[in-house]
C-alpha positions in Angstrom: 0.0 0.0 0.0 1.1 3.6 -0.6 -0.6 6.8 -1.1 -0.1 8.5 -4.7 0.0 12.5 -4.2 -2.0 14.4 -6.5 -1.6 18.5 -7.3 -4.3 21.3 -8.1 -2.9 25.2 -8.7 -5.5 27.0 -6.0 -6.3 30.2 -5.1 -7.4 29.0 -1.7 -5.9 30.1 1.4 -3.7 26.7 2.3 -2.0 27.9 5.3 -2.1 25.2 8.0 -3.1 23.0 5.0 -1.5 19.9 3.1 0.8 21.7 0.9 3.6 21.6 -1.9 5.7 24.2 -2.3 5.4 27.7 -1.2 6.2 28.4 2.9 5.9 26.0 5.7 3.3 26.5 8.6 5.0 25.4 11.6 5.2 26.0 15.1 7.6 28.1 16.9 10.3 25.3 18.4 11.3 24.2 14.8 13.3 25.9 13.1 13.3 26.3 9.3 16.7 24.0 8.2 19.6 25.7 6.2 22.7 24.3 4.6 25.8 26.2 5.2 27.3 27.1 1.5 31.0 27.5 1.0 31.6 30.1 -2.1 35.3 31.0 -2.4 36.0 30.9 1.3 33.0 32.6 2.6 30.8 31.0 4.4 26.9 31.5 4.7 23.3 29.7 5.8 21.1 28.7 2.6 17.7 27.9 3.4 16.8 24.7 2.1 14.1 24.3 -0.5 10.4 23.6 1.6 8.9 20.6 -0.2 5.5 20.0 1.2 3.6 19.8 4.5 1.4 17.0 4.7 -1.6 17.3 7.2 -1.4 14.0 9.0 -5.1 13.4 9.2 -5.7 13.8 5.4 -3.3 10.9 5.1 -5.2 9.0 7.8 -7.8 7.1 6.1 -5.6 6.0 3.5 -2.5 4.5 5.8 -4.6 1.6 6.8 -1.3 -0.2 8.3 -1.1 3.3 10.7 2.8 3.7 9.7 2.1 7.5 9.7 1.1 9.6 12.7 -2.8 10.4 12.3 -2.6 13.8 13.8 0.0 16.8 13.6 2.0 18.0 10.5 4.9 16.6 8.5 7.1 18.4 6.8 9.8 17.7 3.8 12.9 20.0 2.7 15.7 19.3 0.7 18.2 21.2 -1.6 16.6 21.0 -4.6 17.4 24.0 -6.4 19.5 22.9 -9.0 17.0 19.8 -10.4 14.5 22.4 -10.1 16.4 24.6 -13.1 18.7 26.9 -10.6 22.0 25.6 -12.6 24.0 28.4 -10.3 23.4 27.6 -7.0 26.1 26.0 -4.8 24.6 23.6 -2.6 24.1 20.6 -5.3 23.9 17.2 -3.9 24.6 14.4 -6.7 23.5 11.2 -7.3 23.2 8.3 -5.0 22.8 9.1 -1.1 22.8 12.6 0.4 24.6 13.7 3.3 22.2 14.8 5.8 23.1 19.0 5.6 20.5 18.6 2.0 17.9 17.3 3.6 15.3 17.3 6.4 12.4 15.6 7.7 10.5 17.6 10.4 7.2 16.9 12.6 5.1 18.9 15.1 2.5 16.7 16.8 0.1 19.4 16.4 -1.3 22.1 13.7 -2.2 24.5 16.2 -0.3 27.7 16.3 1.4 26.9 13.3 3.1 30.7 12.3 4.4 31.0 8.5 7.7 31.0 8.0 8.4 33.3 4.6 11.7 33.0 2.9 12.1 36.3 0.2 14.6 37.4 -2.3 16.5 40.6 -2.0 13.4 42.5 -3.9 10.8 41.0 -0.8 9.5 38.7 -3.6 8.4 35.0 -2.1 11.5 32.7 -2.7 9.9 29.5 -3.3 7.4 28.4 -6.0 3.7 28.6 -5.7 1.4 26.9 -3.2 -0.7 23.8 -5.1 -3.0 21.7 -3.0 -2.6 17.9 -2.4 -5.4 15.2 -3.0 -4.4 11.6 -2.0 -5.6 8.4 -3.3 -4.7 4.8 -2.5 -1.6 3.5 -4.5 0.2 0.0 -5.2 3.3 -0.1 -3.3 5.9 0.2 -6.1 3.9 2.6 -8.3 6.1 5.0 -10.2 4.3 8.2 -8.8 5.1 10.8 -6.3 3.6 8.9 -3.2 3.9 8.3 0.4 5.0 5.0 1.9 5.4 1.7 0.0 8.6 1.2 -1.7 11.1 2.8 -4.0 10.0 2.2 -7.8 13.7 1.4 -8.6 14.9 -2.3 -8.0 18.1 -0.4 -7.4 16.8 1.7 -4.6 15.4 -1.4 -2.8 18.5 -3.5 -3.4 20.7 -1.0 -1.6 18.1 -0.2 1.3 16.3 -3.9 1.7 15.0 -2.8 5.1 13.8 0.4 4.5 10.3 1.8 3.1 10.0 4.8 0.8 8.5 7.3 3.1 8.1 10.1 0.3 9.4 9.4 -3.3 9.4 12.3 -5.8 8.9 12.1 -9.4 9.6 14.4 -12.1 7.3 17.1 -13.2 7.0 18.8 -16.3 4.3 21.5 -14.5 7.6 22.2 -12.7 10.5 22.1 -14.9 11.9 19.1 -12.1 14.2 17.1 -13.6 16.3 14.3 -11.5 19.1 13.8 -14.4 17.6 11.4 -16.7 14.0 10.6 -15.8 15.1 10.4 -11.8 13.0 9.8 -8.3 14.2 11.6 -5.3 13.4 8.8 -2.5 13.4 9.7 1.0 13.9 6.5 2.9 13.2 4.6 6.5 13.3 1.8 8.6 9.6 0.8 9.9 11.4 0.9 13.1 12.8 4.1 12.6 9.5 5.3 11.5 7.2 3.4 14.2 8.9 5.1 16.6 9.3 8.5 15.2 12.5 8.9 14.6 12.5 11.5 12.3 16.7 12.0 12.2 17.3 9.0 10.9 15.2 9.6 7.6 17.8 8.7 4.3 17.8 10.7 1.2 18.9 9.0 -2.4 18.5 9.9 -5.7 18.8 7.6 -8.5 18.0 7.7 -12.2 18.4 5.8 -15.4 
């Protein structure tokens, strides 16, 4: 079982919302993640691209195993810039298993008090890509969509990580101009132990591609 991700442009007000792109909602004891960048020997914090938020009780009637907490909010970043067209930027992870600076996986148990956290260019316009709603819908475990849980599409992902299950995989998209090399997945990865008991810092990142 897995749960295939679907995405609507909306003029709705999404905040505290499931969520891709545009700003997280989250409360005031996390802390939006950064990467620091390296460029010519000066040093500086780059905020790392916000993925999605998922709303943990949209995803509730369709995680019928209950891997997935049923309440709160979880939320996805990685450096994904450069696969996103940004051929300039810096902080470029490759192929095959990212360090743990490009990534993060966070979680508040609740989505109460939830405050925006706005990331802007020099000009104050928003630095992220617009907001799009999610719809969710039950999936086959290795289907080649964007999804949550079941496992990686590729036989290579699951060959290197026999004990893990995909807890988001990300597929290209046109809409986007997202491009993971050569028709790629961006897989983030766990343990069910890791997962069962929350253990959010242990999440794995790969990407692979043909």
């Amino acid at each position: 079982m897995s749960i295939k991700l679907s995405f609507h442009k909306s003029d709705s007000d999404l905040t505290c919302q499931s969520k891709w792109w545009g700003f997280p909602d989250m409360p005031d004891n996390l802390d939006y993640p950064e990467i620091t960048v390296n460029d010519d020997g000066d040093q500086y914090e780059d905020p790392l691209t916000f993925i999605c938020q998922i709303r943990c009780e949209d995803i509730a009637p369709f995680d019928t195993e209950n891997l997935l907490p049923h309440e709160g909010m979880l939320y996805f970043f990685a450096a994904m810039d450069y696969y996103l067209g940004d051929i300039d930027t810096l902080a470029y992870p490759g192929m095959g298993d990212w360090e743990t600076p490009y990534y993060k996986v966070l979680y508040s148990p609740t989505c109460e008090n939830l405050h925006t956290h706005k990331i802007l260019y020099d000009d104050g316009t928003p630095a992220c890509r617009p907001t799009e709603a999610i719809s969710f819908e039950k999936a086959e475990p290795c289907d080649d969509d964007t999804k949550l849980l079941g496992f990686p599409y590729f036989d290579e992902i699951r060959e290197l990580f026999p004990e893990h299950i995909s807890l988001l995989q990300i597929d290209e998209n046109d809409d986007w101009n997202l491009r993971f090399i050569d028709c790629g997945m961006l897989c983030f990865l766990m343990t069910p132990d890791d997962l069962k008991n929350r253990r959010w810092s242990q999440v794995k990142c790969y990407l692979h591609s043909f």
